[in-house]
C-alpha positions, 0 to 999 in steps of 0.5 A, spaced: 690 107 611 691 112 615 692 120 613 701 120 614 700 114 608 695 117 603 699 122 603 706 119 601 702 114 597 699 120 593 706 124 593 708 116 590 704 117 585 705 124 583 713 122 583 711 116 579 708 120 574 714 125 573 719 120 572 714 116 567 713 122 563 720 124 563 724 116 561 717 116 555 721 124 552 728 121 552 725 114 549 720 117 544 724 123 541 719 126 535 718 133 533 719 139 538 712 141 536 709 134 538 712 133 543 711 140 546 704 138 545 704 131 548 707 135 555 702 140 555 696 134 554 700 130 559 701 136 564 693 138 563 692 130 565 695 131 571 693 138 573 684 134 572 687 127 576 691 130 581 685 136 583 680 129 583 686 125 588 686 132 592 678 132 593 677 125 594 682 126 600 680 132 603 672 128 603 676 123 607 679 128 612 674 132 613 668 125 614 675 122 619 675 128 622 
């Protein structure tokens, strides 16, 4: 796989999680308070799997290079 594909695949992905996340809001309507709390768990999710993604593909580039 080359860097042009892990990027649009990582983008993929980030987008995926976006979308997924606001169809589950609009479908599972609760509280404001729980949902706010079910945002930012997500969000945090996110933010750890997102930065464990970017370090795997900066390892990658970096032992490409």
């Amino acid at each position: 796989m080359n860097k042009d594909n892990l990027a649009g695949f990582g983008i993929g992905i980030l987008a995926g999680l976006l979308v997924g996340g606001a169809i589950a809001l609009l479908y599972a309507p609760q509280e404001g308070a729980k949902t706010r709390a079910m945002i930012k768990d997500e969000a945090i999710k996110v933010r750890d799997n997102t930065g464990r993604f970017v370090g795997k593909i900066a390892k990658r580039v970096k032992r490409d290079k």
